[in-house]
N, C-alpha and C positions, 0 to 999 in steps of 0.2 A: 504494500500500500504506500503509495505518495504521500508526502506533505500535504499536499493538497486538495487528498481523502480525507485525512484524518480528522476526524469530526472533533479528537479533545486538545486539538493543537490549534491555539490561536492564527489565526489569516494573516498572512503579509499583506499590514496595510500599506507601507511603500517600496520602491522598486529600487534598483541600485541607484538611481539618479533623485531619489528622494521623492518623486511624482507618485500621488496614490497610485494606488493598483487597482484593478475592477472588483479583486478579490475581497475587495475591504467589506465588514459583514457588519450591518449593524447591533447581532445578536450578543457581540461581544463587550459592546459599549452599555448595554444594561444591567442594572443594580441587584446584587445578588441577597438573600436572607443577612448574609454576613453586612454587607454594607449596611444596610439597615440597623441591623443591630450597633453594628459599631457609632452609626450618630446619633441612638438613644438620648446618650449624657447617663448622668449618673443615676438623676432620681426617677428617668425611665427605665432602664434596668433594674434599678430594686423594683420598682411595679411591678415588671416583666417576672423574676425571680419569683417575686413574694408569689406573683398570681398563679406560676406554676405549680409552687408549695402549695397552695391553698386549692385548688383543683387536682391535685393529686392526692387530697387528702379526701377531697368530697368524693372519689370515686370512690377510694380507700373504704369509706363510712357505708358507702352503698353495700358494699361486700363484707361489712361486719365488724371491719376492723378501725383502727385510728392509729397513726405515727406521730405521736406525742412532737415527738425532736423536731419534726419536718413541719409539723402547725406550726410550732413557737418559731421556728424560722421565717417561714412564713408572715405570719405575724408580725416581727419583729421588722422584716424588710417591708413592709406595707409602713408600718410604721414609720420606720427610718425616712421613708420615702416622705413622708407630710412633715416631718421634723425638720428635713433639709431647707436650707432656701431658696428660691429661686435662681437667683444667678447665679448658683453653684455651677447650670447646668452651659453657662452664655462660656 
């Protein structure tokens, strides 16, 4: 298989002489889960965290049980999260 197959190998967007290529894809200039996550800021991530904690414990409750440690985590970043202040996150 070519370069030029390979569906996980970024596209030469320019040519020896620095001119784009036709090949240039625009599939690869869009924002991944990670990017996303990475410009949260802080006290979006504790939401994000906490709310994981906290929906992984309601499933947890459906099925009978509860993880003590993983609430209070939970909790605690939801928390954290309203204590911070604002331009923490600028």
């Amino acid at each position: 298989m070519s370069t030029e197959q390979n569906p996980y190998e970024a596209p030469k967007t320019v040519d020896a002489d620095g001119e784009p290529t036709e090949e240039a894809n625009p599939y690869w200039g869009r924002t991944s889960i990670l990017d996303w996550y990475s410009c949260l800021g802080v006290r979006g991530k504790l939401r994000w965290i906490g709310g994981i904690f906290l929906a992984v414990n309601a499933i947890s409750y459906l099925f009978g049980f509860l993880l003590p440690k993983l609430l209070i985590a939970g909790i605690a970043a939801i928390l954290a999260r309203l204590a911070l202040p604002g331009f923490i996150d600028d």
